[in-house]
N, CA, C and O atoms as CSV, one atom per row, in Angstrom:
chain,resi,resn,atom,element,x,y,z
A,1,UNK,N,N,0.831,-1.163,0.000
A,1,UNK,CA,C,0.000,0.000,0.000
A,1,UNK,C,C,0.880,1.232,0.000
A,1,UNK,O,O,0.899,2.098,0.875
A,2,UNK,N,N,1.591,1.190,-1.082
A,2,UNK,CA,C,2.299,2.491,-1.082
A,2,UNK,C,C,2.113,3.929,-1.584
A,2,UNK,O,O,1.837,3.693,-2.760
A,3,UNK,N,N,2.091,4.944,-1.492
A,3,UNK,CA,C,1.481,5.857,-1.572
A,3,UNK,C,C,1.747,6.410,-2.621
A,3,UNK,O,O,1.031,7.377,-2.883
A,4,UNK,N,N,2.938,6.020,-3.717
A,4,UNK,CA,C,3.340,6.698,-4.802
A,4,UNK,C,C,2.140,6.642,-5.760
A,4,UNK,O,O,2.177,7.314,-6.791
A,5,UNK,N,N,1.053,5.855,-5.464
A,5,UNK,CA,C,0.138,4.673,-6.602
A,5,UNK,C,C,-1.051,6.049,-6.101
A,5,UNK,O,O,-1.368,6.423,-4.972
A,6,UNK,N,N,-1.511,6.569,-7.524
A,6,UNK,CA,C,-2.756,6.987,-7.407
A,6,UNK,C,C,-4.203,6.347,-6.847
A,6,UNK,O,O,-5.167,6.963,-6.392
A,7,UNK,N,N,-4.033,4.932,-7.030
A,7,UNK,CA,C,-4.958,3.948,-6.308
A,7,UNK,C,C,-4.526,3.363,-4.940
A,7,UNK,O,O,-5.128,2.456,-4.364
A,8,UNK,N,N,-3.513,3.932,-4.527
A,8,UNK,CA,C,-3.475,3.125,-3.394
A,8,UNK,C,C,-4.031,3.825,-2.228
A,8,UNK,O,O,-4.180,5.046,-2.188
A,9,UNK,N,N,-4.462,2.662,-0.875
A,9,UNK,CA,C,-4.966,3.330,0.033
A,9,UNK,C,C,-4.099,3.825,1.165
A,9,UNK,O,O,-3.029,3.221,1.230
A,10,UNK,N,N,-4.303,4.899,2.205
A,10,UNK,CA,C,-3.926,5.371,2.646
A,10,UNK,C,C,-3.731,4.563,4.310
A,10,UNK,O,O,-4.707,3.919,4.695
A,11,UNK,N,N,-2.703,4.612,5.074
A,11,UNK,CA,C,-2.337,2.977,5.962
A,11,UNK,C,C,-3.289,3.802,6.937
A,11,UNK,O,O,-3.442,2.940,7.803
A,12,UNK,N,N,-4.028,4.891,7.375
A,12,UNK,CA,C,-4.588,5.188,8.324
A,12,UNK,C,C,-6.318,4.490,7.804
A,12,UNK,O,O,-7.139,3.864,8.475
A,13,UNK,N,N,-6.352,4.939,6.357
A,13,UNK,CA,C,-7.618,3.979,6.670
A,13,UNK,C,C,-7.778,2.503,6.703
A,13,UNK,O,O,-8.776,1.808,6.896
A,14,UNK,N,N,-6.251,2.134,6.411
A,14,UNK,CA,C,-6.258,0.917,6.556
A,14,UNK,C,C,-6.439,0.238,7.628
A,14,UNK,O,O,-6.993,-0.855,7.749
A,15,UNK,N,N,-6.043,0.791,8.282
A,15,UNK,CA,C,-5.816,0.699,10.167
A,15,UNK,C,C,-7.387,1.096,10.699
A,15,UNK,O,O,-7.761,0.587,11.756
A,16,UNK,N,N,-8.044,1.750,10.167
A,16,UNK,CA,C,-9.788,2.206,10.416
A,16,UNK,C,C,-10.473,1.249,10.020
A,16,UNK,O,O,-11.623,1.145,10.445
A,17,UNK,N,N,-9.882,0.170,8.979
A,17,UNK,CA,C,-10.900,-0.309,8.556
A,17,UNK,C,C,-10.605,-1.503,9.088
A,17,UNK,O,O,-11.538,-2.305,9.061
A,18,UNK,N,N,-9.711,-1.831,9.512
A,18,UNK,CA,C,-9.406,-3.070,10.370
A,18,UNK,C,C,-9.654,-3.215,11.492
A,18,UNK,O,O,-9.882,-4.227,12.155
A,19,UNK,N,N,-9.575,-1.255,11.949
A,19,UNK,CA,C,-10.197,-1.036,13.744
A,19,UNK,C,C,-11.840,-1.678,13.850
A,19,UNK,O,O,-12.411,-2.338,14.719
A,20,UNK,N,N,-12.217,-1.199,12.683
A,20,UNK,CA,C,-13.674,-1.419,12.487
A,20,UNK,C,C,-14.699,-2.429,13.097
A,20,UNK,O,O,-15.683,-2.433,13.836
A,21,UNK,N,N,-13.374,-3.873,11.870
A,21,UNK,CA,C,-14.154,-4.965,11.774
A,21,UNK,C,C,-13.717,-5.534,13.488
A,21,UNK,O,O,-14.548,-6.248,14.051
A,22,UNK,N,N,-12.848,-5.298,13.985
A,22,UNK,CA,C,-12.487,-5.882,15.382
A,22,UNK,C,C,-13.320,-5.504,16.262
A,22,UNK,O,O,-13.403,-6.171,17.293
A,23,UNK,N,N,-13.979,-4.580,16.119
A,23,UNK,CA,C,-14.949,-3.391,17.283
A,23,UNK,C,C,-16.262,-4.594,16.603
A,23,UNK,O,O,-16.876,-5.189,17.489
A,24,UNK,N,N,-16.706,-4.966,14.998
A,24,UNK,CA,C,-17.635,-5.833,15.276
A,24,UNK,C,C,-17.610,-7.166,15.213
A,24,UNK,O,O,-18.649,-7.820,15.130
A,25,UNK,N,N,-16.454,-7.689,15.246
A,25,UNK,CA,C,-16.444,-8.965,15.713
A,25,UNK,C,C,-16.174,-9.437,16.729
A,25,UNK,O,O,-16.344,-10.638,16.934
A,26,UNK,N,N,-15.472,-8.263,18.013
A,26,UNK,CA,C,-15.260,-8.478,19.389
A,26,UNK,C,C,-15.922,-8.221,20.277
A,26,UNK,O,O,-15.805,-8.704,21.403
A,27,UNK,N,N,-17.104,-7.046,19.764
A,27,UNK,CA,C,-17.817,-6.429,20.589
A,27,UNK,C,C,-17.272,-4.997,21.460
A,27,UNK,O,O,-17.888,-4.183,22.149
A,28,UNK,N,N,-15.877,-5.113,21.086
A,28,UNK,CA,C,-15.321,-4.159,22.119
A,28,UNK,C,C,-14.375,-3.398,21.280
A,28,UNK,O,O,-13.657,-3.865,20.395
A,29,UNK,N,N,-14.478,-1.903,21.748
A,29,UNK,CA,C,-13.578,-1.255,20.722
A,29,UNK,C,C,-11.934,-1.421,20.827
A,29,UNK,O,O,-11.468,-1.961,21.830
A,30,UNK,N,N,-11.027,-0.925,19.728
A,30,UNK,CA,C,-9.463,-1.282,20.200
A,30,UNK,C,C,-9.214,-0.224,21.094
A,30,UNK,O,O,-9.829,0.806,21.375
A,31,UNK,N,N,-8.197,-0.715,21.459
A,31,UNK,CA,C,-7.595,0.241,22.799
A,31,UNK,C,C,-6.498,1.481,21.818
A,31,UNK,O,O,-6.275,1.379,20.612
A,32,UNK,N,N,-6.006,2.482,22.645
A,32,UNK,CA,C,-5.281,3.591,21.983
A,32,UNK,C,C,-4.197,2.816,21.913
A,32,UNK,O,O,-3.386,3.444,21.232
A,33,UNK,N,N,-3.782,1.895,22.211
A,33,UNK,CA,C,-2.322,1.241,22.370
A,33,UNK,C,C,-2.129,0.405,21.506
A,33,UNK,O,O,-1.134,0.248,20.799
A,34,UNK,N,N,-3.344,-0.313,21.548
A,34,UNK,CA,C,-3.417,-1.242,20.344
A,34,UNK,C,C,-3.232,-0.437,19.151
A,34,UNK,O,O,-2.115,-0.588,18.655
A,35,UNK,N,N,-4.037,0.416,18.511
A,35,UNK,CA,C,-3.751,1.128,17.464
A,35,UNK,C,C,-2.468,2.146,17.285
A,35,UNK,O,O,-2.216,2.519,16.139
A,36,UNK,N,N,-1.698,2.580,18.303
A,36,UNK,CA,C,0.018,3.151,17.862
A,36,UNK,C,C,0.328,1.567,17.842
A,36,UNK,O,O,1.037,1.329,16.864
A,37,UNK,N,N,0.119,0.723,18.381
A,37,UNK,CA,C,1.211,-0.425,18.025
A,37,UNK,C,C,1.765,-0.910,17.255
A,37,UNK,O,O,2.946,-1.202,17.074
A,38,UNK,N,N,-0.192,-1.149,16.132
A,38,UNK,CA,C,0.182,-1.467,14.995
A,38,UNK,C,C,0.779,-0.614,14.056
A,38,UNK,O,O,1.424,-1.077,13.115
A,39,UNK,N,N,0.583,0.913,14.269
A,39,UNK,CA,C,0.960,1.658,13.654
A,39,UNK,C,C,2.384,1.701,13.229
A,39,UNK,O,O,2.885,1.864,12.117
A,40,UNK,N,N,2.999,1.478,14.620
A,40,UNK,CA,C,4.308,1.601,14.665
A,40,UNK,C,C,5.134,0.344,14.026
A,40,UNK,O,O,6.138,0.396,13.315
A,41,UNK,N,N,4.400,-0.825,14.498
A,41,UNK,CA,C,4.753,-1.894,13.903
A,41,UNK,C,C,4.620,-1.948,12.228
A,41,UNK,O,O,5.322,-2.740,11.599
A,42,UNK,N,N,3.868,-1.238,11.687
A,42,UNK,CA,C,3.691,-0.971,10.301
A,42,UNK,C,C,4.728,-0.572,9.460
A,42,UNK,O,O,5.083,-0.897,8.327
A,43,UNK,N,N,5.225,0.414,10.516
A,43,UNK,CA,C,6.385,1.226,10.012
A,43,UNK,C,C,7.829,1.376,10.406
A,43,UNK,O,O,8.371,2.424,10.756
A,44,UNK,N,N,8.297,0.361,10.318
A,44,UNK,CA,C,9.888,-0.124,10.657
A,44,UNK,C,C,10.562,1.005,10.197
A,44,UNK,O,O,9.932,1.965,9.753
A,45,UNK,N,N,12.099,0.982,10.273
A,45,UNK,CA,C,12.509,1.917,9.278
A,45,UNK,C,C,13.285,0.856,8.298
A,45,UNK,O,O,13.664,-0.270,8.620
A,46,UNK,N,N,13.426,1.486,7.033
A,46,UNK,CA,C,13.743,0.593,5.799
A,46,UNK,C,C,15.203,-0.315,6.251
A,46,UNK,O,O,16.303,-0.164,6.784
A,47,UNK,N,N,14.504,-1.132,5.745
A,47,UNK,CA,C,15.524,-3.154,5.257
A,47,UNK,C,C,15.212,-3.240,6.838
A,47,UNK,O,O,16.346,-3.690,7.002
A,48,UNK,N,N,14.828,-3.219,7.805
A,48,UNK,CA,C,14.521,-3.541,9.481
A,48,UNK,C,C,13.205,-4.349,9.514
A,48,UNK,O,O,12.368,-4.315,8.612
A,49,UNK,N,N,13.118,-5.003,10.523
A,49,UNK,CA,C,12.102,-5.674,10.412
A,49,UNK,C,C,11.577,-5.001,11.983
A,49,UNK,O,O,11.902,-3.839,12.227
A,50,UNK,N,N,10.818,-5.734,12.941
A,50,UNK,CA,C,10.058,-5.004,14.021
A,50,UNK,C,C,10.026,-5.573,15.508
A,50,UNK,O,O,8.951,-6.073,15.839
A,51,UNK,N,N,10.858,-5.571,16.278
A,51,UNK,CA,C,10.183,-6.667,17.260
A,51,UNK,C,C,10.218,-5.640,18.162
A,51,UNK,O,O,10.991,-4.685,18.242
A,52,UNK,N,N,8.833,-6.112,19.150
A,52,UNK,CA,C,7.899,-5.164,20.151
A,52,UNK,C,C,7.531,-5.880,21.481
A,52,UNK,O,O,7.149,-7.050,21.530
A,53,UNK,N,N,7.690,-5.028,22.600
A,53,UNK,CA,C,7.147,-5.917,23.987
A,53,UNK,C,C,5.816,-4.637,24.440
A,53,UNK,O,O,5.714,-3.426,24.637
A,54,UNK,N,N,4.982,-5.877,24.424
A,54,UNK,CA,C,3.682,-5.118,24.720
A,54,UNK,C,C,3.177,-6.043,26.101
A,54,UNK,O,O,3.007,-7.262,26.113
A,55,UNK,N,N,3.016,-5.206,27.108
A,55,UNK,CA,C,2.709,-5.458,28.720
A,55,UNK,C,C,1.420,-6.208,28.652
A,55,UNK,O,O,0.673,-5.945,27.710
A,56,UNK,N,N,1.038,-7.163,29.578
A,56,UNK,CA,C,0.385,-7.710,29.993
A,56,UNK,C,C,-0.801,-7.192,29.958
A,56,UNK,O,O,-0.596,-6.039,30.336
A,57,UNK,N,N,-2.333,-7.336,29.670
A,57,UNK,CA,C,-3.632,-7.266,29.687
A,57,UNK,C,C,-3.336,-5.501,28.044
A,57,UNK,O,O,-4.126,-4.563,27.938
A,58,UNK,N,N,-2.519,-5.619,27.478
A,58,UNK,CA,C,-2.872,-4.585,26.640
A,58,UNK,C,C,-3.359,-4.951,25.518
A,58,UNK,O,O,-3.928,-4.025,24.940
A,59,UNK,N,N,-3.367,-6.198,24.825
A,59,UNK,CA,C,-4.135,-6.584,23.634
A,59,UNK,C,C,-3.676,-6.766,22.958
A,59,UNK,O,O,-3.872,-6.254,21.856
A,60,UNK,N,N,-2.380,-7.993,23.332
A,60,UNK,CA,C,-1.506,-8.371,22.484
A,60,UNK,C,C,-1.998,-9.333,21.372
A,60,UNK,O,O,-1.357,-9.416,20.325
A,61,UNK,N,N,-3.269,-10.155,21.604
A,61,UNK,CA,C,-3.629,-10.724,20.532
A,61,UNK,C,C,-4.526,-9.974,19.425
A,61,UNK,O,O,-4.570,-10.346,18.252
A,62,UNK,N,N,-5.278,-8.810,19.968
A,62,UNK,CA,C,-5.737,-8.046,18.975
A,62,UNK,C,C,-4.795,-7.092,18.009
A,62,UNK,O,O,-5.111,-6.569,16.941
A,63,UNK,N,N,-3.844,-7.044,18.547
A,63,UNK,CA,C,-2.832,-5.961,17.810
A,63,UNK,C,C,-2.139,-7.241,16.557
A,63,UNK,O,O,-2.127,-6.982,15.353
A,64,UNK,N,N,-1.548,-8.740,17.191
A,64,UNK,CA,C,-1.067,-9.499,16.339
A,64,UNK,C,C,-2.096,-9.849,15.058
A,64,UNK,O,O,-1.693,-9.954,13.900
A,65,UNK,N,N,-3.677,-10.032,15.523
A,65,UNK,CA,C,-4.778,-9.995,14.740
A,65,UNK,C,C,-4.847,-9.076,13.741
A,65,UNK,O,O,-4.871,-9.440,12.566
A,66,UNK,N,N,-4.888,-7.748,14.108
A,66,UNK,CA,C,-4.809,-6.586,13.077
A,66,UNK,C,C,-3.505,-6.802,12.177
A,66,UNK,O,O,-3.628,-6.968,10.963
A,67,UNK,N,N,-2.379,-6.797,12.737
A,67,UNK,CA,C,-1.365,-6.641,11.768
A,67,UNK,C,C,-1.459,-8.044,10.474
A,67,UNK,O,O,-1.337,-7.697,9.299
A,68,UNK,N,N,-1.597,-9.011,10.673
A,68,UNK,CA,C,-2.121,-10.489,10.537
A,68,UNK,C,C,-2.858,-9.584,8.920
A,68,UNK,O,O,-2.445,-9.512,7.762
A,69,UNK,N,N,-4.293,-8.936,9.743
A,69,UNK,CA,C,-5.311,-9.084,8.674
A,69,UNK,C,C,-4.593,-7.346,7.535
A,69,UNK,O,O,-4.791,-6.852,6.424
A,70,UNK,N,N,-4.223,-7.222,8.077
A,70,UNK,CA,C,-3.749,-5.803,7.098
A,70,UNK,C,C,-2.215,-6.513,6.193
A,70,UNK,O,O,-2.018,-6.457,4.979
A,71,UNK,N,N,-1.592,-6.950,6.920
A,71,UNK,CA,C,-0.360,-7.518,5.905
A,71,UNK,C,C,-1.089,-8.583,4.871
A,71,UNK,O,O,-0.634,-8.567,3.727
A,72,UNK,N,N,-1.711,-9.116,5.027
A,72,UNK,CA,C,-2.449,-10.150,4.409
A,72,UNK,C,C,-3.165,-9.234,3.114
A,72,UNK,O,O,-2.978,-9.271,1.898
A,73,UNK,N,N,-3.866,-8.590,3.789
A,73,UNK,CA,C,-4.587,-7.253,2.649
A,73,UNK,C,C,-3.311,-7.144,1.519
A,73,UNK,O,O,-3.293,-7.580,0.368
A,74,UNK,N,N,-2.269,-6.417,2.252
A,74,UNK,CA,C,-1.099,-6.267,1.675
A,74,UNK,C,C,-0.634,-7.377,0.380
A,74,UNK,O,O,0.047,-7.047,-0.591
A,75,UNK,N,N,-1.169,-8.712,0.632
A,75,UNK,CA,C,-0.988,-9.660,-0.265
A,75,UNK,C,C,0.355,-10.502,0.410
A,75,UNK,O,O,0.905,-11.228,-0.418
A,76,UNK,N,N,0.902,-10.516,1.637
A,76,UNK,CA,C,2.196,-11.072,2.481
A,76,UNK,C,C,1.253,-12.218,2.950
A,76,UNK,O,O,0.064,-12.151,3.262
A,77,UNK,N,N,2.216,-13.441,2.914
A,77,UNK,CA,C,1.743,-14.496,3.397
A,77,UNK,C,C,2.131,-14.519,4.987
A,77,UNK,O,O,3.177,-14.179,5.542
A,78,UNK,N,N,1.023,-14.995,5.470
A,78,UNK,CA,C,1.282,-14.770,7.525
A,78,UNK,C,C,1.427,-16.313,8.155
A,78,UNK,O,O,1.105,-17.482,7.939
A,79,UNK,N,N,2.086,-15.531,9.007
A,79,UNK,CA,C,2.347,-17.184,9.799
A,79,UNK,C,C,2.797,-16.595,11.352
A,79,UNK,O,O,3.815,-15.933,11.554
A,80,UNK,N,N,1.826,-16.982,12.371
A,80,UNK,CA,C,2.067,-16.334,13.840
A,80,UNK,C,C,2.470,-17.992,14.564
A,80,UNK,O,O,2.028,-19.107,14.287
A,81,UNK,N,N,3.260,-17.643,15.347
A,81,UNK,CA,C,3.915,-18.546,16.421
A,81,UNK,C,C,3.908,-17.651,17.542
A,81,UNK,O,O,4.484,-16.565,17.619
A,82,UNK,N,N,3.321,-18.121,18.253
A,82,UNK,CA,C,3.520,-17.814,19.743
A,82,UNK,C,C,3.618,-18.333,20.986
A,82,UNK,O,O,3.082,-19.437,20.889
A,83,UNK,N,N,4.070,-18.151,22.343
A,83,UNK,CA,C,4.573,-18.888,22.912
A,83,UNK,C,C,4.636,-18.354,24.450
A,83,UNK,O,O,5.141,-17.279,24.773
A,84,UNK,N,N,3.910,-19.485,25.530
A,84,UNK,CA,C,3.528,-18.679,26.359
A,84,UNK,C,C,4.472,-19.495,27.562
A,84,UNK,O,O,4.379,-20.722,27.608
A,85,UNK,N,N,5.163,-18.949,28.301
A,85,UNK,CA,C,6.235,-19.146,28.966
A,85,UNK,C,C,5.392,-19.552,30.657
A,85,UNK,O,O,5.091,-18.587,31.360
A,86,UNK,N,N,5.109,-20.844,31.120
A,86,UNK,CA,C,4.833,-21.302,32.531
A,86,UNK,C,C,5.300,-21.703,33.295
A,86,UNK,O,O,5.829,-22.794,33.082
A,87,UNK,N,N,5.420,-21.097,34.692
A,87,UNK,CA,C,6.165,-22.038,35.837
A,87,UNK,C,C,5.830,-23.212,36.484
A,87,UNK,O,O,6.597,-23.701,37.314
């Protein structure tokens, strides 16, 4: 979704329209954190890739969800591993 493209869309509504469908398929709207997350996570700086620590009860699976369904938009094939560490 790059912006040089007269057709392309703009990553804030991309991010609106993904806030959207999560607010109606969760029932609950995203959090402000959730949305800089992905934001930020969107936007590496060039040839970098992204890794992020997001605190406990902030919505770490809705933020991995969003990025998931917007890279995918993007046409990137996804693949999440995750891994939950118990004593």
């Amino acid at each position: 979704m790059s912006s040089s493209s007269s057709n392309s869309v703009n990553q804030y509504d991309v991010v609106a329209v993904v806030k959207r469908a999560v607010e109606i398929m969760s029932k609950f709207p995203s959090r402000e954190i959730q949305l800089l997350s992905v934001l930020i996570m969107m936007n590496p700086e060039n040839g970098t890739g992204c890794l992020s620590q997001i605190n406990t009860d902030e919505g770490k699976t809705t933020i991995v969800a969003m990025l998931a369904a917007i890279k995918a938009l993007e046409g990137h094939q996804i693949n999440i591993v995750t891994y939950i560490h118990q004593n």
